[in-house]
Backbone bond lengths (Angstrom), bond angles and torsions (degrees), N, CA, C in turn:
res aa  C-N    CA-C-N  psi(-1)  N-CA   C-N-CA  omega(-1)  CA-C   N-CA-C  phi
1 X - - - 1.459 - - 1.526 108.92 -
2 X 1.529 122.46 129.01 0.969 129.09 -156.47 2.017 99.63 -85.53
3 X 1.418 131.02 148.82 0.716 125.41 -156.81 1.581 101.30 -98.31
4 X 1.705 112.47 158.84 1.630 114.91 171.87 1.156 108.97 -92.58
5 X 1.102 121.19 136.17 1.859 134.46 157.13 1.500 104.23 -120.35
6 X 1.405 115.69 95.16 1.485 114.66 -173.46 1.515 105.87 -114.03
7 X 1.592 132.35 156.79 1.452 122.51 172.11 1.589 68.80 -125.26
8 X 1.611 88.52 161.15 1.343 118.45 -179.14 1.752 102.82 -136.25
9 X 1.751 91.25 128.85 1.665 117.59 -169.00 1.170 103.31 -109.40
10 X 1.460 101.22 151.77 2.296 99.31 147.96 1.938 84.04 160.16
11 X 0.858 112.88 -168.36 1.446 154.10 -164.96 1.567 100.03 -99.67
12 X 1.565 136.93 148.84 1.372 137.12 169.42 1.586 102.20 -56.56
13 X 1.771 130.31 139.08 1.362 114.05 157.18 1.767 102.46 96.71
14 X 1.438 112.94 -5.34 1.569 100.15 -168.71 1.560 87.77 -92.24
15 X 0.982 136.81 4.54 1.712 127.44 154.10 2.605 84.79 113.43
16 X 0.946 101.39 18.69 1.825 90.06 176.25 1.764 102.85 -43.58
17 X 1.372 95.94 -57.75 1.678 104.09 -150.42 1.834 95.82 -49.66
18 X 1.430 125.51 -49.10 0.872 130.73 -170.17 1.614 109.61 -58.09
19 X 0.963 133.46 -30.58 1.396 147.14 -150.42 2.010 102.35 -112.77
20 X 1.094 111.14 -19.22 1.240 137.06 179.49 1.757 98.77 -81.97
21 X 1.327 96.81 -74.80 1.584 77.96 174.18 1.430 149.56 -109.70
22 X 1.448 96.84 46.08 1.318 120.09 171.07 2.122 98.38 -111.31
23 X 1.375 125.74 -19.35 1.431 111.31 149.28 0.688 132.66 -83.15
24 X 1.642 123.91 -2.71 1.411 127.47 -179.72 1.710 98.77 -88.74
25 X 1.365 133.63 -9.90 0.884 133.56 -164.69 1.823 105.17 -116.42
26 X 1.517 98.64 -34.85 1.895 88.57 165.16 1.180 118.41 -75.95
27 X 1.729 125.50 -35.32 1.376 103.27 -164.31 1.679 87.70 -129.39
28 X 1.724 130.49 63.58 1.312 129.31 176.62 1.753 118.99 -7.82
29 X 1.580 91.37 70.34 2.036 108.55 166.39 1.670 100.45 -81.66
30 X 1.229 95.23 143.79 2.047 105.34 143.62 1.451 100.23 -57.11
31 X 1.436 99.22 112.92 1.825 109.78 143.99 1.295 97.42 -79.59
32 X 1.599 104.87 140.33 1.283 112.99 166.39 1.860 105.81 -145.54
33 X 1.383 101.17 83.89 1.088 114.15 -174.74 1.949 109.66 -79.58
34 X 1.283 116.25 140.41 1.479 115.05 178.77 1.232 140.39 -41.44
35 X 1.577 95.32 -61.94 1.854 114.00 169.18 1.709 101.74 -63.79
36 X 1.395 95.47 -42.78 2.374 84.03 -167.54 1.585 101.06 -57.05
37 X 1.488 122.55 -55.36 1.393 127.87 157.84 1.528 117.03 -6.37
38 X 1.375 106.61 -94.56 1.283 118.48 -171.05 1.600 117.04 -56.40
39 X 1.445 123.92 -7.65 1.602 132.36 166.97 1.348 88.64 -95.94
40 X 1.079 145.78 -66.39 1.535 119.80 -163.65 1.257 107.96 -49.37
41 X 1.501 125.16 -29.66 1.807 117.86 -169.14 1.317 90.18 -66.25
42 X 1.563 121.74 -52.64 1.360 115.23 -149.91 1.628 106.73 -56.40
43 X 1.631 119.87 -56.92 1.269 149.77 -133.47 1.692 80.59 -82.33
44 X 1.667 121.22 -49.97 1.461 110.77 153.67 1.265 161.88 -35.13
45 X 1.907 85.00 -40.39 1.541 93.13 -177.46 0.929 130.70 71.10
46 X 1.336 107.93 4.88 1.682 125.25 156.24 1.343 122.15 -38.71
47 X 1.735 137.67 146.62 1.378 125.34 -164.06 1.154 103.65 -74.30
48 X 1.790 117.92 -23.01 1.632 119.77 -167.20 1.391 84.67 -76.04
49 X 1.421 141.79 -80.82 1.530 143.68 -175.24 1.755 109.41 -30.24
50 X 1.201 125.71 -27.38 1.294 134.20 162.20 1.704 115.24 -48.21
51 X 1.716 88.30 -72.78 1.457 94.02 -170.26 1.431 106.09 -71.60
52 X 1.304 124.10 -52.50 1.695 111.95 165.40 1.523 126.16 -21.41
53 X 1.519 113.47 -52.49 1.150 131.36 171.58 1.696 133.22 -36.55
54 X 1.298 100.79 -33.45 1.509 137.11 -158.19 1.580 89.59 -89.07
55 X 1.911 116.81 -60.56 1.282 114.55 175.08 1.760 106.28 -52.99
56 X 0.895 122.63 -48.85 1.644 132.85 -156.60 1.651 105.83 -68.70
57 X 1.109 108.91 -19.16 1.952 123.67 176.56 1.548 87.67 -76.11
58 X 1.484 105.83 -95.79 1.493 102.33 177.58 1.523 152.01 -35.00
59 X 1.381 105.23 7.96 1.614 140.88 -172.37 1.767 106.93 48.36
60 X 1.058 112.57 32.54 1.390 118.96 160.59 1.650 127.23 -86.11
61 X 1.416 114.76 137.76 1.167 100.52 -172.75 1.129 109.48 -73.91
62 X 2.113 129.52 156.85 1.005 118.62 179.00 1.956 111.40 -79.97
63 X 1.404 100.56 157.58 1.214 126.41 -171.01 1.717 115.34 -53.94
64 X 1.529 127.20 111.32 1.456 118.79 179.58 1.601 107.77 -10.12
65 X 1.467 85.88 -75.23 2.139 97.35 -158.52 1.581 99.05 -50.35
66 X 1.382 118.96 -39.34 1.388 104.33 -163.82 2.104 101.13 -69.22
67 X 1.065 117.05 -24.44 2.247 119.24 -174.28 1.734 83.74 -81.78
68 X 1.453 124.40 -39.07 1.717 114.11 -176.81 1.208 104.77 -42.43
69 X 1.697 108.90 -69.95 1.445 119.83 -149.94 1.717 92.28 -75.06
70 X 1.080 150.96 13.42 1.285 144.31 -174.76 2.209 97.20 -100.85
71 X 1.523 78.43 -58.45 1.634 104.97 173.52 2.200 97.08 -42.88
72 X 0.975 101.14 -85.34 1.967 101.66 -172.72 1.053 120.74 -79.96
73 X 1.454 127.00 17.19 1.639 125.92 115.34 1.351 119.14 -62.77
74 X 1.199 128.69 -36.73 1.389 128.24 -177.65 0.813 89.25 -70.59
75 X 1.475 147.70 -75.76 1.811 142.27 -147.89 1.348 99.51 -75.37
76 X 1.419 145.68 15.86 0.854 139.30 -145.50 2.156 92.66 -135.75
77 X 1.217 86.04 -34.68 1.867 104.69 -175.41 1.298 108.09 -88.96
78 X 1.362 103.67 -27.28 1.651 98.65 175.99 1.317 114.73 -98.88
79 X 0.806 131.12 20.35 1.671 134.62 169.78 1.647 120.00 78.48
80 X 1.331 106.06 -130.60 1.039 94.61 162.90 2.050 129.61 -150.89
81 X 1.298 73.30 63.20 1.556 115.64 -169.62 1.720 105.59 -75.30
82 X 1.272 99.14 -21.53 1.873 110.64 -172.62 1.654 100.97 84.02
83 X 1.834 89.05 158.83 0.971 90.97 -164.51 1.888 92.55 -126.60
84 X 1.422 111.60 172.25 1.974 115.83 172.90 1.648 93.89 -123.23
85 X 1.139 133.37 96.68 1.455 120.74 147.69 1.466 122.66 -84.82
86 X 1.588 94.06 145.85 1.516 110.53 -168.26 1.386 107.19 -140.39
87 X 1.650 109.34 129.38 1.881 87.94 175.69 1.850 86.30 111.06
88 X 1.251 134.43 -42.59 1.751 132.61 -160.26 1.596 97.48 -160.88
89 X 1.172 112.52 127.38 1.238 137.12 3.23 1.775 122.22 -66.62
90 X 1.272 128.28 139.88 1.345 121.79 172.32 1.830 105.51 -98.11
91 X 1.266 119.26 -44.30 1.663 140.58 -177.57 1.703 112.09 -110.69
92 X 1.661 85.32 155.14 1.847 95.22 -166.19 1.808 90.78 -65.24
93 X 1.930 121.19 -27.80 1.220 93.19 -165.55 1.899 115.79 -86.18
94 X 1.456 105.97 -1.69 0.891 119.83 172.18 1.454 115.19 -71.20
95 X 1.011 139.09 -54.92 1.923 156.66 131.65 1.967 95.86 -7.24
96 X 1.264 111.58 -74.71 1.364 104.44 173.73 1.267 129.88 -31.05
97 X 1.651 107.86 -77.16 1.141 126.67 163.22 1.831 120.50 -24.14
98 X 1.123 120.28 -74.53 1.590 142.74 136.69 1.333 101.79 3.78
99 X 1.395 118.32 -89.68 1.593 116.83 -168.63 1.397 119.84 -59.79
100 X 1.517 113.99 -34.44 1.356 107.78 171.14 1.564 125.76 -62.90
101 X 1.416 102.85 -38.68 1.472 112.34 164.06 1.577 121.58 -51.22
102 X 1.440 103.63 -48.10 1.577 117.45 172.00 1.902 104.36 -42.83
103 X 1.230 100.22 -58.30 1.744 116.30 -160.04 1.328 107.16 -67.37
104 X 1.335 132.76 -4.76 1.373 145.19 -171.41 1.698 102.14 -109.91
105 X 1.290 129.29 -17.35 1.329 154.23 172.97 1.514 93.46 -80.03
106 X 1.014 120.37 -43.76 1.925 120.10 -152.92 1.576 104.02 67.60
107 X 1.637 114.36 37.42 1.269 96.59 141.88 1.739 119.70 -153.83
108 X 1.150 102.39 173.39 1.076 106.22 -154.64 2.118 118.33 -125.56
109 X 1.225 127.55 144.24 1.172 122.52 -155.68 1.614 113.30 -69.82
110 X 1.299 125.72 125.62 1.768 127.75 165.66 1.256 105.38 -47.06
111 X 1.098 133.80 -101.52 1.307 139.39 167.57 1.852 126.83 -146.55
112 X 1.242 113.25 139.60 1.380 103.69 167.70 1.603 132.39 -94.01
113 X 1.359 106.26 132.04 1.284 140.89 -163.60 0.971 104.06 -69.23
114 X 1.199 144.10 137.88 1.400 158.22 164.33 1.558 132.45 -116.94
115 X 1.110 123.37 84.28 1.761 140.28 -166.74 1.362 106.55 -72.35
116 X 1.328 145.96 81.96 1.659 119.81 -147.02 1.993 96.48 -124.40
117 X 0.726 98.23 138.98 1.774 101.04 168.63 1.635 88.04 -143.41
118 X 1.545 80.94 -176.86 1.895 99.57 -160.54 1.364 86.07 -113.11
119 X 1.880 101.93 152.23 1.904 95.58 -179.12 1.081 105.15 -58.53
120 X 1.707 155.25 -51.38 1.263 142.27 -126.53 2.158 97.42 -71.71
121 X 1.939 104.70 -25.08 1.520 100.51 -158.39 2.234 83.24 -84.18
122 X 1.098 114.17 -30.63 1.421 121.69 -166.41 1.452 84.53 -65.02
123 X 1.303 134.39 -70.36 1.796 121.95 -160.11 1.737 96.13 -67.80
124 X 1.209 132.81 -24.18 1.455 111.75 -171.10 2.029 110.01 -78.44
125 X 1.536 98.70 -27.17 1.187 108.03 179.04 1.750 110.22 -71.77
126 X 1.511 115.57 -66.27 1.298 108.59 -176.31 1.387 116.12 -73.53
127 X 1.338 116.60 -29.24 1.667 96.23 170.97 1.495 146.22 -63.55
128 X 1.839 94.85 -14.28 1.124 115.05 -177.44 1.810 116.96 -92.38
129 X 1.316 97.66 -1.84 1.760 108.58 169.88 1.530 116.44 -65.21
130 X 1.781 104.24 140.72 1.632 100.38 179.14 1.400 89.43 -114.14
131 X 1.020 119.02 -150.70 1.487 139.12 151.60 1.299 113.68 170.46
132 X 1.774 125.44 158.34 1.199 124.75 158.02 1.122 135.73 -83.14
133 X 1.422 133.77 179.00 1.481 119.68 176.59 1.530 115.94 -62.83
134 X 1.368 124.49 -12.89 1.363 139.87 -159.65 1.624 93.36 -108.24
135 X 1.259 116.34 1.19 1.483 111.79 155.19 1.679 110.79 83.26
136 X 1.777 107.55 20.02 1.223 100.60 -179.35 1.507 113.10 -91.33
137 X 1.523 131.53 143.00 1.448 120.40 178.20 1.760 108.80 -116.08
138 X 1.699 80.27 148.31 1.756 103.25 173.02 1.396 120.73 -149.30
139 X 1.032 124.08 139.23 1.765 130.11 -172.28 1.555 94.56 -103.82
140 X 1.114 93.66 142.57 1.824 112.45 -173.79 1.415 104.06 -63.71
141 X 1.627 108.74 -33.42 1.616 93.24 -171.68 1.635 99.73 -112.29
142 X 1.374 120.98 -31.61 1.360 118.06 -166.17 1.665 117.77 -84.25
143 X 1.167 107.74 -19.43 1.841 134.85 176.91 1.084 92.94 -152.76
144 X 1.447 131.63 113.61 1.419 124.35 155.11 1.742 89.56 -125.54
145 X 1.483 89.63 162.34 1.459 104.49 179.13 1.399 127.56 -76.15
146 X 1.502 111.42 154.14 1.616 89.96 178.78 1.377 138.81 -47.31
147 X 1.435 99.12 -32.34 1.755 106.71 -172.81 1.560 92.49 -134.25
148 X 1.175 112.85 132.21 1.660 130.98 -178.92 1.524 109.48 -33.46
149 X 1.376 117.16 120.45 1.285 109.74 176.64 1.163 146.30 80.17
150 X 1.490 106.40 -10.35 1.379 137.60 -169.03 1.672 123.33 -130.61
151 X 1.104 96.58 109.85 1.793 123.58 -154.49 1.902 85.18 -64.47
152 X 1.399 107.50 117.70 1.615 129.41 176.68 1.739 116.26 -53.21
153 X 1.518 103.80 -18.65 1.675 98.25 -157.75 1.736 97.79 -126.00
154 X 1.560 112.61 -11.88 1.503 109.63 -177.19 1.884 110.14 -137.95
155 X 1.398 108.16 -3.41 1.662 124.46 169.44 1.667 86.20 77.54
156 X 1.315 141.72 9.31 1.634 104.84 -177.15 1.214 118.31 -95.82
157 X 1.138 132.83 178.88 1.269 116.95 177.05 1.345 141.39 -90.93
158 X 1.190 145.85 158.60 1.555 149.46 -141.67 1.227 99.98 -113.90
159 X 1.758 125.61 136.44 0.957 130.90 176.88 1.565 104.11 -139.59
160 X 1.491 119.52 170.03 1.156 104.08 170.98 1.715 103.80 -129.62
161 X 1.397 105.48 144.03 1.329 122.63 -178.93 1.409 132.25 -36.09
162 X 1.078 147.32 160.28 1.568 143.83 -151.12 1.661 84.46 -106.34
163 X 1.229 116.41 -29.29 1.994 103.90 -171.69 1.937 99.87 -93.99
164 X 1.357 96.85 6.87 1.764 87.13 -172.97 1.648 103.52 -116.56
165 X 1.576 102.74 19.93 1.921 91.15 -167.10 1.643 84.22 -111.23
166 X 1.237 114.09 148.12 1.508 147.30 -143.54 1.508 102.44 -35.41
167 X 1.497 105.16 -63.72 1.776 119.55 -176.89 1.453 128.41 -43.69
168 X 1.551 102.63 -53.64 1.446 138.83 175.17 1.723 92.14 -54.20
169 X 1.578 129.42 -53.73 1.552 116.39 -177.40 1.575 100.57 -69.93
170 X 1.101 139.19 -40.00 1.207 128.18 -134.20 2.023 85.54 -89.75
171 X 1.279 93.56 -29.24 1.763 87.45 -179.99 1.438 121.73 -92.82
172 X 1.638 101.09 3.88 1.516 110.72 172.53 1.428 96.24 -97.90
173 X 1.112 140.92 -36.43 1.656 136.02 169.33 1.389 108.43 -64.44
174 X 1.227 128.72 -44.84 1.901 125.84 168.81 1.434 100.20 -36.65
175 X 1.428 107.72 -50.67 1.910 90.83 -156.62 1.511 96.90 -90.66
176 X 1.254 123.70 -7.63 1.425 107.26 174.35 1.458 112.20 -92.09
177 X 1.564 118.54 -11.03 1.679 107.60 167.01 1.872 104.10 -83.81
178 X 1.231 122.21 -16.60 1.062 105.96 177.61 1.456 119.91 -114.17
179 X 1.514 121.08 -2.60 1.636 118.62 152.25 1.648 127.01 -87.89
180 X 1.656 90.18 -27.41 1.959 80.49 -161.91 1.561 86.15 -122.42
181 X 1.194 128.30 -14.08 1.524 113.70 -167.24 1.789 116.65 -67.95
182 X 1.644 104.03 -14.41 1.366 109.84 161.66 1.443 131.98 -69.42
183 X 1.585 104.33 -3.67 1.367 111.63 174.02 1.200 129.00 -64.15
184 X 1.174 96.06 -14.58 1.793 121.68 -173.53 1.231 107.61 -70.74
185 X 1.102 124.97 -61.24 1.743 139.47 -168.85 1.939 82.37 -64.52
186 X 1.407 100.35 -73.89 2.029 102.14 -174.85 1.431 89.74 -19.96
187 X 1.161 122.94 -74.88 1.829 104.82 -129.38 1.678 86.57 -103.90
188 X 1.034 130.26 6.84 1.995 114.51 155.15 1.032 121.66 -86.81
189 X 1.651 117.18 -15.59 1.101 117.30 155.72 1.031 145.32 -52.88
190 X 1.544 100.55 -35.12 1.680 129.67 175.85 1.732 111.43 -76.92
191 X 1.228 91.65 -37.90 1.424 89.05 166.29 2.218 97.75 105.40
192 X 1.423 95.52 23.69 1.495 126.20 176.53 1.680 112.25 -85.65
193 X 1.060 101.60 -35.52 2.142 91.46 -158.81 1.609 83.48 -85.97
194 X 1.428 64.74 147.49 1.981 96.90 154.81 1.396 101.87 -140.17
195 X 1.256 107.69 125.74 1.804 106.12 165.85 1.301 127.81 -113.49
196 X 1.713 119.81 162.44 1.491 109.76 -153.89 1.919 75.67 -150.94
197 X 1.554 99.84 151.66 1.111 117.78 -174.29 1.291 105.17 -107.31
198 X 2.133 120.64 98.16 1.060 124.77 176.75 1.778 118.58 -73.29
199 X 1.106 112.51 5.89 1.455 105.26 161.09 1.370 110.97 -76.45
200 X 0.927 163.37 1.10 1.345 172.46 -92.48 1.804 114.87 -165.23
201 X 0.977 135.10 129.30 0.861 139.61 156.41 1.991 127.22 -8.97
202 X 1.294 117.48 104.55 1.675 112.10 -154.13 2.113 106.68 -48.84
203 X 1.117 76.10 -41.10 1.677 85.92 173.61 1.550 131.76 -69.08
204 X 1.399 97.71 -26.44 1.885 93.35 172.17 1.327 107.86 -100.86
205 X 1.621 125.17 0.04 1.072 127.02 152.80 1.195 132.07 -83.96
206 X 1.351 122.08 -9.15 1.656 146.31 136.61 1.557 115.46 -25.16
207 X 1.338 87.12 -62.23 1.928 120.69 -148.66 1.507 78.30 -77.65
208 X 1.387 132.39 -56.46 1.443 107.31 -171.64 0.978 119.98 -83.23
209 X 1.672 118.18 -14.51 2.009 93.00 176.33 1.344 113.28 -80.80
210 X 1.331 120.52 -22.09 1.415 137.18 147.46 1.876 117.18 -12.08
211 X 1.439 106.16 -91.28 1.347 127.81 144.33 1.234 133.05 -10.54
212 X 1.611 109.75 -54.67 1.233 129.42 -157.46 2.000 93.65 -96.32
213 X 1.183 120.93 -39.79 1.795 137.74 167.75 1.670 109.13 -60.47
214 X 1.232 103.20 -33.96 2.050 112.54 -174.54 1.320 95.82 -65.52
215 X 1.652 111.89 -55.16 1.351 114.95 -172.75 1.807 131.89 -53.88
216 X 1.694 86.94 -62.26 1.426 92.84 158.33 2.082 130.68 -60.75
217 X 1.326 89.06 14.12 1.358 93.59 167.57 1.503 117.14 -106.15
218 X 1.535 103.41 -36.77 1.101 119.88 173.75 1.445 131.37 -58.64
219 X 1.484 113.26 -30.64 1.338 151.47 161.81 1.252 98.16 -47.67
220 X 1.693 107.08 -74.09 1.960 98.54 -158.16 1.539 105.44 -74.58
221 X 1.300 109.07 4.33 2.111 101.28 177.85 1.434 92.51 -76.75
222 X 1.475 116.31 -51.71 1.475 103.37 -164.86 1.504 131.92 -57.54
């Protein structure tokens, strides 16, 4: 069975995370998500989590090569089982960078996935999230709680997050139409994207990347 190397795309809110780990659970890939990454270096003490670290004091972001080389040690520990990254590539030169690293591995990318909704469904989804301090979540209109404001399973009260109140999305979608939304053109060019319509139901958007992964398996036997 031929192995997955998938990156996973979309906009904040187009439902990835959800869809992320329900493939990590059909076809057991390395998630190798960015932020979990870069806390295991730290929480390690790893020299890469070191020197990363050093940027992260000084509020600088850390350096491409230094999230690469974090990235193909990971693909590197997990064999070759395939891997789902999420979180990197963010930029076409980051994507560059990436494949060459890949090609020095002897391997090479399945395809990248694309989760896409339009901002108006991304601000109705994340703005409308509560949660408690105990980390439970509910959307006012899609799960709302029994009684306004008030978390169903622990009575405390529901607030909603500083990255989910209206402004905070609309300037987290700016930098993703103008850092990563070029990824799109990058990897269709290559002959990489597959796209899936995250307005859609979480499950028939399952069923097709599902579908859409059988095929491209089916492909490289022939």
């Amino acid at each position: 069975m031929s192995e997955l190397n998938l990156i996973l795309l979309g906009p904040p809110g187009a439902g990835k995370g959800t869809q992320a780990a329900r493939l990590r659970e059909d076809f057991g890939l390395a998630y190798i998500g960015t932020g979990d990454l870069l806390r295991e270096h730290k929480e390690n003490k790893t020299e890469l989590g070191q020197r990363a670290q050093e940027f992260m004091d000084n509020g600088d972001l850390v350096p491409d090569e230094l999230v690469i080389s974090m990235i193909i040690d990971k693909i590197e520990d997990e064999g070759d089982d395939g891997f789902l990254l999420d979180g990197f590539p963010r930029t076409v030169g980051q994507a560059d960078a990436l494949t060459e690293e890949l090609e020095k591995l002897g391997r090479r990318l399945t395809a990248a996935l694309l989760v896409d909704a339009p901002d108006e469904v991304v601000l109705q989804r994340l703005s409308g999230r509560r949660q408690c301090s105990n980390g439970h979540l509910y959307h006012v209109e899609f799960d709302p709680p029994k009684h306004a404001d008030v978390c169903d399973q622990d009575g405390k009260p529901l607030f909603r997050r500083k990255d989910d109140e209206p402004d905070t999305i609309r300037k987290r979608l700016a930098t993703y139409h103008k850092q990563t939304e070029p990824l799109r053109d990058y990897y269709e060019e290559r002959g990489y994207l597959r796209r899936f319509d995250g307005t859609r139901d979480k499950t028939e958007v399952h069923d097709h990347i599902r579908a859409t992964l059988a095929t491209l398996r089916l492909e490289e036997r022939l």
